[in-house]
C-alpha positions in Angstrom: -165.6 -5.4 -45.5 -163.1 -5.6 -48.4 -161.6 -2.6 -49.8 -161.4 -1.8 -53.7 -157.5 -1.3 -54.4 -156.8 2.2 -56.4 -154.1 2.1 -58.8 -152.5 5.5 -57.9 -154.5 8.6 -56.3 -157.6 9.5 -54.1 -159.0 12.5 -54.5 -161.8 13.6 -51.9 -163.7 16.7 -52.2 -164.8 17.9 -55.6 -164.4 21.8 -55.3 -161.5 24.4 -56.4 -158.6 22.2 -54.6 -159.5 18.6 -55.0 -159.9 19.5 -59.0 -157.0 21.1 -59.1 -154.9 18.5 -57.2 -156.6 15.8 -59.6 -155.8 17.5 -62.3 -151.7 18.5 -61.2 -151.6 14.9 -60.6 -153.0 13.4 -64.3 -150.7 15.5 -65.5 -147.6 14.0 -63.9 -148.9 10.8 -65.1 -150.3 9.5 -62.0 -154.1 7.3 -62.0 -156.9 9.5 -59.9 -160.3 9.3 -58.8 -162.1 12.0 -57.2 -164.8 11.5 -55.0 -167.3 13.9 -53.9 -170.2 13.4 -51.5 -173.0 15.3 -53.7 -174.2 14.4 -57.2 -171.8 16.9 -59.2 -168.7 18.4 -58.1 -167.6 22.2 -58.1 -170.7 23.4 -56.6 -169.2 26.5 -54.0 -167.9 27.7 -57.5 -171.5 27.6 -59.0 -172.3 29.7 -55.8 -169.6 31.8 -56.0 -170.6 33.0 -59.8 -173.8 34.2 -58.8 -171.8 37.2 -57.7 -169.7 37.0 -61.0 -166.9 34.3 -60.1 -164.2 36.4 -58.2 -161.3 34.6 -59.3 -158.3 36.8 -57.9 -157.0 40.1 -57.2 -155.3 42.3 -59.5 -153.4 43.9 -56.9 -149.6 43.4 -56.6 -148.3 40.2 -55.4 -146.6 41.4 -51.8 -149.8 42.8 -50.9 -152.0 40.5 -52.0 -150.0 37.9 -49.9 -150.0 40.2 -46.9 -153.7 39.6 -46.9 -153.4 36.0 -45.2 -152.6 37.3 -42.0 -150.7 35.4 -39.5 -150.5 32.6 -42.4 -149.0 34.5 -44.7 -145.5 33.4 -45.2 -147.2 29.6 -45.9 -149.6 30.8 -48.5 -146.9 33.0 -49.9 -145.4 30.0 -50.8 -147.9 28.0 -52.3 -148.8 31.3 -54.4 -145.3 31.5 -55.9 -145.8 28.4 -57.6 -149.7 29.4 -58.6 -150.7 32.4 -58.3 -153.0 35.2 -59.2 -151.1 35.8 -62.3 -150.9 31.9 -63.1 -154.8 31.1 -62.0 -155.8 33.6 -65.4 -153.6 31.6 -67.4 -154.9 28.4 -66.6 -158.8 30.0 -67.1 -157.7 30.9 -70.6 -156.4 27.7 -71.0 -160.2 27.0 -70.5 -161.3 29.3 -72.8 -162.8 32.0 -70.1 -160.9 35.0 -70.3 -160.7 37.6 -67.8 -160.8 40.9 -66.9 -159.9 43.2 -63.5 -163.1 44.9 -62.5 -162.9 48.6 -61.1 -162.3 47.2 -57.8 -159.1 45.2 -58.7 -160.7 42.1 -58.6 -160.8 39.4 -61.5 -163.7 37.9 -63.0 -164.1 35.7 -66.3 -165.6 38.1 -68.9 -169.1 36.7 -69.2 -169.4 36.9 -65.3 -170.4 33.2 -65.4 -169.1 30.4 -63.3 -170.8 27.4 -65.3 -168.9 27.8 -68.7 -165.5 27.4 -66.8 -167.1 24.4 -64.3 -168.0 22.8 -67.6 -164.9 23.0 -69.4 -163.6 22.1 -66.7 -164.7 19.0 -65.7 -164.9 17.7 -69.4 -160.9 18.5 -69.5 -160.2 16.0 -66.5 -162.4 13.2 -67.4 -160.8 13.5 -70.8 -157.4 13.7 -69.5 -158.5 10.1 -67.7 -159.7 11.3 -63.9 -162.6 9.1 -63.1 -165.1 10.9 -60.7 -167.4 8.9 -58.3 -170.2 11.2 -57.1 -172.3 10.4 -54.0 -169.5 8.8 -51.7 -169.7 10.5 -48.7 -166.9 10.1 -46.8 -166.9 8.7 -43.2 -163.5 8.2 -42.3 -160.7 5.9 -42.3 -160.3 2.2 -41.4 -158.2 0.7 -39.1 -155.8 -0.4 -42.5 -156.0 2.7 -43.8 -158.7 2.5 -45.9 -161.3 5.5 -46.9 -164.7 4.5 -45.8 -167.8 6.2 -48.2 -171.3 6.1 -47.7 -172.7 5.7 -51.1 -176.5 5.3 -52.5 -175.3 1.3 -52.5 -174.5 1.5 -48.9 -170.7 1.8 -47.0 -167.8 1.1 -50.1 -164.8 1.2 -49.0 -161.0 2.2 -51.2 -157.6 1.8 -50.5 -155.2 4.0 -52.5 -151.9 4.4 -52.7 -151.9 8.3 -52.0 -154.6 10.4 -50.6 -155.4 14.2 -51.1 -158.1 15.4 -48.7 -160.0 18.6 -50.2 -162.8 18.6 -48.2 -164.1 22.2 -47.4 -164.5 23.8 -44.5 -168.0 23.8 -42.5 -169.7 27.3 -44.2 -171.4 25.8 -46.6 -173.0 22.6 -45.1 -175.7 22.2 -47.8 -173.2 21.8 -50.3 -171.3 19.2 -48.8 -168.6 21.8 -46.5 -170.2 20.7 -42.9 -167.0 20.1 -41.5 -167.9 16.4 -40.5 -164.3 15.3 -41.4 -163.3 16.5 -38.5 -164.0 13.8 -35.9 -162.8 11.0 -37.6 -159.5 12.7 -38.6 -159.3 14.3 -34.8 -159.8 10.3 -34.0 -157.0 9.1 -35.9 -154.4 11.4 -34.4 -154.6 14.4 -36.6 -153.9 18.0 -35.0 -157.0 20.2 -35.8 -157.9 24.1 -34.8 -161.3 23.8 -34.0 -163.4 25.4 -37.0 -164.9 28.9 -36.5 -166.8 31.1 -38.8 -164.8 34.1 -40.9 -165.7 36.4 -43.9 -169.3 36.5 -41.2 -171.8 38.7 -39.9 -171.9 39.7 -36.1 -174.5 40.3 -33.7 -174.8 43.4 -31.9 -178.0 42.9 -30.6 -180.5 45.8 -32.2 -183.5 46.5 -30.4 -187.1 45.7 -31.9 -187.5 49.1 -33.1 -184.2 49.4 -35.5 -184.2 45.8 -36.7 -187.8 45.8 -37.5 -186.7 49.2 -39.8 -183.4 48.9 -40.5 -182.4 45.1 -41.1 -181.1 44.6 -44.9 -180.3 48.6 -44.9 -176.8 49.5 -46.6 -174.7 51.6 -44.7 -172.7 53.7 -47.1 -170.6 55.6 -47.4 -168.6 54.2 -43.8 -165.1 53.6 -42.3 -165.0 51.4 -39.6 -162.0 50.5 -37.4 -161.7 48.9 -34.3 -161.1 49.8 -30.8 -158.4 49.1 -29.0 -154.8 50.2 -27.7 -153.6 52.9 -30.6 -154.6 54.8 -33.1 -157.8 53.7 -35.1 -156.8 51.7 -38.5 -159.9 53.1 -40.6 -161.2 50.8 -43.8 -163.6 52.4 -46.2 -166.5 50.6 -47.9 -169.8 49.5 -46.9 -171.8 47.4 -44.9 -175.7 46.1 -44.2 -177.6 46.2 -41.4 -179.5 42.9 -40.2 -182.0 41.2 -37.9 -179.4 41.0 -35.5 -176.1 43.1 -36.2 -174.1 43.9 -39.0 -172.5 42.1 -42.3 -171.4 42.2 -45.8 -167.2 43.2 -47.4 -166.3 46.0 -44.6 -167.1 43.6 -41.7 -165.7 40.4 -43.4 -162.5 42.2 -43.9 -161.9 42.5 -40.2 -163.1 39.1 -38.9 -160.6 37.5 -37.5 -159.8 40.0 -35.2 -163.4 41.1 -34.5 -163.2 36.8 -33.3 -160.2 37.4 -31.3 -161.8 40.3 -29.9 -165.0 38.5 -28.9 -163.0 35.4 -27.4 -160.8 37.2 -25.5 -162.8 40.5 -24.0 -166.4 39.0 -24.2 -167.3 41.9 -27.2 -165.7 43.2 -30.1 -165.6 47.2 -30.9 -166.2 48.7 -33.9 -165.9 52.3 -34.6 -168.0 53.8 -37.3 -167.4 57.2 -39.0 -170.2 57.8 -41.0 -169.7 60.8 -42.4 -166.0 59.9 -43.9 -165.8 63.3 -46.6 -165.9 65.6 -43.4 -163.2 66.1 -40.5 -164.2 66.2 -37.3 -164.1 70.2 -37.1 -165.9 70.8 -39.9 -168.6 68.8 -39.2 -168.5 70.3 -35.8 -168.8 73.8 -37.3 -171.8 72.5 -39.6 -173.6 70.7 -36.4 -173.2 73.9 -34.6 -175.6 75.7 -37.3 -178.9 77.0 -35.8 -181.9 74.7 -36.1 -184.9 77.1 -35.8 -188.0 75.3 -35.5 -186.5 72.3 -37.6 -186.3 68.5 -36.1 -183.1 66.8 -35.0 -183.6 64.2 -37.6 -184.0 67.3 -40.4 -180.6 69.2 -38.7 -178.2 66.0 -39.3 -179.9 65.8 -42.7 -178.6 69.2 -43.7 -175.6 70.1 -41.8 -174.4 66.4 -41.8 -176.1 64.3 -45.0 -177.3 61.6 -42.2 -180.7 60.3 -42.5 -182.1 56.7 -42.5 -180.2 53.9 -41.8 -177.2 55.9 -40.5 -179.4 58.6 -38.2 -181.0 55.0 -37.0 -177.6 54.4 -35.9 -177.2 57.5 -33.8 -180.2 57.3 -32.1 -179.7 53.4 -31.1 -176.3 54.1 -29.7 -176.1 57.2 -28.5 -177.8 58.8 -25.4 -180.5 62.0 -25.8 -178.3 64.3 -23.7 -175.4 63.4 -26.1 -178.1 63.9 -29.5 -179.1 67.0 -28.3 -175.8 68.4 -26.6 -172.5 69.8 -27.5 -172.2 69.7 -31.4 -168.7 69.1 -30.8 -169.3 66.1 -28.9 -171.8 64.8 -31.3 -169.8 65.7 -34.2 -166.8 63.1 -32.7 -169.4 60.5 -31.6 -170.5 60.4 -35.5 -166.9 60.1 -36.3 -166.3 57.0 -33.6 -169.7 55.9 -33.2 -169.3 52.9 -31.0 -171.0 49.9 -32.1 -170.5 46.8 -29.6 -170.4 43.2 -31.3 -171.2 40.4 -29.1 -170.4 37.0 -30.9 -170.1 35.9 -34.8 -172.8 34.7 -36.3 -172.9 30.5 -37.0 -170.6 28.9 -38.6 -173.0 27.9 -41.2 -174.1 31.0 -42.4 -170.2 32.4 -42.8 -168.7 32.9 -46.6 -165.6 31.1 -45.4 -164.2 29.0 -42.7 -160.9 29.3 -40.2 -159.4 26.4 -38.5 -158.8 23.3 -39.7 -155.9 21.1 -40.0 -153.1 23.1 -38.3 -150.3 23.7 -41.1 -147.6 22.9 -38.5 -148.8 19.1 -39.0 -147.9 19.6 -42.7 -144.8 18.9 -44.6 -143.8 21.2 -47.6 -145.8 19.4 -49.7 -148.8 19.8 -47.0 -148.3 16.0 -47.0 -149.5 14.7 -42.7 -146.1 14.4 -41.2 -147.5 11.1 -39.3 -149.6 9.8 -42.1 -147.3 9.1 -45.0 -149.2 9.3 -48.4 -152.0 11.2 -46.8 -152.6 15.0 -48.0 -155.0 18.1 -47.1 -155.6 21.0 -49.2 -157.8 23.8 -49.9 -160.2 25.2 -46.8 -160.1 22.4 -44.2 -156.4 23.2 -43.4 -156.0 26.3 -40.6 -155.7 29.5 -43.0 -158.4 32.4 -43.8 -158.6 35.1 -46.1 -160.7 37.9 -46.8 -163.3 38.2 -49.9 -161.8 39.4 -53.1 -160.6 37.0 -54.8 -157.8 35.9 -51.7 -159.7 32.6 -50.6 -160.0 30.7 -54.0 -156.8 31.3 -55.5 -155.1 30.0 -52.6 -157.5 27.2 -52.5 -156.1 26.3 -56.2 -153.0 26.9 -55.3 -152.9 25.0 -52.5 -154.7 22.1 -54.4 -152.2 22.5 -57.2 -149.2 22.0 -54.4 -150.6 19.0 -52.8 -151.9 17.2 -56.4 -148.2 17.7 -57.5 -146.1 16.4 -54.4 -149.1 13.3 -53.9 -148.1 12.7 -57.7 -144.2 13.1 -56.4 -144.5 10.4 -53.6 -146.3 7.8 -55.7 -144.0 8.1 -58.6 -140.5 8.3 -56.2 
C-alpha cells in the first residue's frame, strides 16, 4: 500500500501532549498534522472539567516536583522549561484566566474546560496544524510508515518526524486503551507493562457493609500504611465502594499501595478515624460508663463515630476487641487495619503508570533507536498524583518533545 509523504511532522494523539507538541512545533516553523483516533481531539480535558479543569498546583516548585516519585529528577526537567507557573501564562494567552482554589490547586475562573479546548484548537488550525480525526493508529510499517485505520479503510503516512502522544490505557472509551503497546513492543521498543494508578482498591467487604456502605464518604480520615517504621499519616478523605475503597486520599498513595500488593500479596492501610483526638484522650473518653446505652450510641458520644466509620469498626475488628479494653479499642480506631488485596482495572483508574521506559529516551524524549521518532505525555513510564501534577507534566512533556521534533527536522 503506498504511503502519503508529510512535509514535516506527525502528530498522534489529540490530548494535552500531542497539542501541545503540535503547537511547539508550528511555532518553530515546522509543517504538522495531528492525528487522533476519535472524531474530535482533547476529549480527557472535556472529562477532566467536569470536576473544574485542574490545571496545576499552586504549591512551590521543589515540592511540587517531589511529587513524581521515583521519576522526579526527569520531570523536574521538563517542568523547568514549562511549568506550573508557565502552563497559566499560556491559558491566559487563551483568554482563560486562573485562579488557585483553597486547596492550592488551579483552575480557569469559569470552572470550564470547553472555552479553553475551543480556543484552543481554533489557535492551531489557524496557526496552520491540519488535524485528521478518525485515524486510528495500528502501528508502523516495515519502512517506517504510520499505519491508520480510518472510516476509508487502512491509510497509510510517512513523515519526516514523529511525536507519539498517545495516552495511557485508563480511559479506553476515549481513545487511551493502551493498544499502542504491542506494535511498538514489536518493533523493538522497551515498554513497563501498563498498570493502573490514581485507582480504587479492593478490600473485599462483606455483603452486609457493601450493600450499606458503598459510595459512603469517610471523612474526616488519615490513612498511612504499614510497614517497617513509623506510620507516614495523610489527611483527607476517602469513599467506600462495592468492593473496597477510592477517591484523593487512596490515589495519593497508589503506587506503593501497587508495590505493596505485588510484592507481599496485600497492601495495608491504617486508618485513624478520629484524627482531632490522641490516642489517650480518646482512651479516657472510651472508658466513660455506658449505662444501659448501645455500643453503636457510646462511640457516638465519647468518640463522634457513627455510620460509615462505626461500619468500619465492626467489619474489621473482632467483638472481644469492640467490647474490651477501651485502651485497646481506642488504638485500634487510631490504626484500624484495613487489608487491600489488588487495584482495581486498569480501565477504571484516573491515570496510568508504565509505558515507554524513559531510559529508552534521549533528552529530547526522542527513541534512542528510532531516530525521528518521539513519545510524550502518559504512554511514557511516569505517574503522578491528582492535583493538578499529571497534566502539567503532560504539557510539558508535550511541549519538550514538539520542540526538539521541530529541532531534528530543521538541523
Amino acid at each position: 500500500m503506498p504511503s502519503t509523504h508529510l512535509p514535516g511532522l506527525a502528530v498522534i494523539g489529540g490530548g494535552p501532549a500531542g497539542l501541545m507538541a503540535a503547537e511547539t512545533a508550528r511555532a518553530s516553523g515546522v509543517e504538522v498534522d495531528l492525528f487522533d483516533a476519535k472524531g474530535s481531539v482533547g476529549r480527557k480535558v472535556l472529562i477532566a472539567g467536569k470536576g473544574g479543569l485542574n490545571l496545576t498546583h499552586s504549591e512551590a516548585f521543589g515540592q511540587f516536583c517531589r511529587r513524581f516519585g521515583e521519576r522526579s529528577g526527569e520531570v523536574t526537567r521538563w517542568l523547568q522549561a514549562f511549568g506550573p507557573e508557565q502552563l497559566r501564562e499560556w491559558a491566559a494567552g487563551l483568554g482563560v484566566d486562573t485562579f488557585v482554589g483553597s486547596s492550592g490547586r488551579v483552575f480557569p475562573t469559569d470552572l470550564k474546560a470547553a472555552p479553553l479546548l475551543r480556543g484552543w484548537v481554533r489557535r492551531l488550525r489557524d496557526q496552520g496544524v491540519r488535524f485528521h480525526v478518525q485515524h486510528r493508529w495500528l502501528g508502523l510499517d516495515e519502512t517506517g510508515a504510520h499505519r491508520f485505520q480510518t472510516p476509508e479503510g487502512e491509510r497509510r503516512f510517512q513523515a519526516g518526524a514523529t511525536v507519539l502522544a498517545m495516552g495511557g490505557g485508563s480511559w479506553p472509551q476515549l481513545g487511551s486503551d493502551g493498544a499502542w503497546t504491542l506494535p511498538l513492543a514489536e518493533a523493538g521498543v522497551d515498554i513497563a507493562p501498563l498498570q493502573p494508578a490514581n485507582c480504587g482498591f479492593d478490600v473485599g467487604w462483606s455483603e452486609h457493609f457493601s450493600g450499606r456502605f458503598a459510595g459512603a464518604p469517610i471523612k474526616p480520615l488519615r490513612l498511612a500504611l504499614a510497614g517497617k517504621g513509623p506510620p507516614h499519616w495523610r489527611q483527607g478523605e476517602c469513599v467506600a465502594t462495592a468492593t473496597g475503597l477510592e477517591g484523593s486520599l487512596v490515589y495519593a498513595l497508589s503506587a506503593q499501595l501497587r508495590e505493596s500488593i505485588a510484592r507481599d500479596g496485600e497492601a495495608v492501610l491504617l486508618a485513624d478515624l478520629v484524627p482531632g483526638r490522641d490516642t489517650k484522650r480518646l482512651a479516657t473518653d472510651l472508658a466513660r460508663p455506658r449505662g444501659g446505652r448501645s455500643l453503636s450510641e457510646h462511640l457516638r458520644r465519647q468518640a463522634g463515630i457513627s455510620g460509615v466509620k462505626a461500619g468500619l469498626l465492626r467489619e474489621v475488628l473482632p467483638a472481644d476487641v469492640l467490647n474490651g479494653d477501651p485502651a485497646a479499642l481506642a488504638a485500634a480506631i487510631k490504626a484500624l487495619p484495613l487489608r487491600l488485596r489488588a487495584a482495581r482495572p486498569l480501565a477504571e483508574a484516573i491515570s496510568t503508570a508504565g509505558g515507554v521506559r524513559l531510559e529508552a529516551l534521549d533528552e529530547g524524549l526522542m527513541l534512542r533507536d528510532r531516530p525521528g521518532l518521539f513519545a510524550a505525555g502518559e504512554m511514557l513510564d511516569w505517574e503522578a498524583p491528582t492535583g493538578g501534577y499529571l497534566l502539567t507534566a503532560c504539557f510539558a512533556s508535550g511541549r519538550l518533545a514538539g520542540k526538539a521534533a521541530a529541532d531534528w527536522l530543521l538541523r
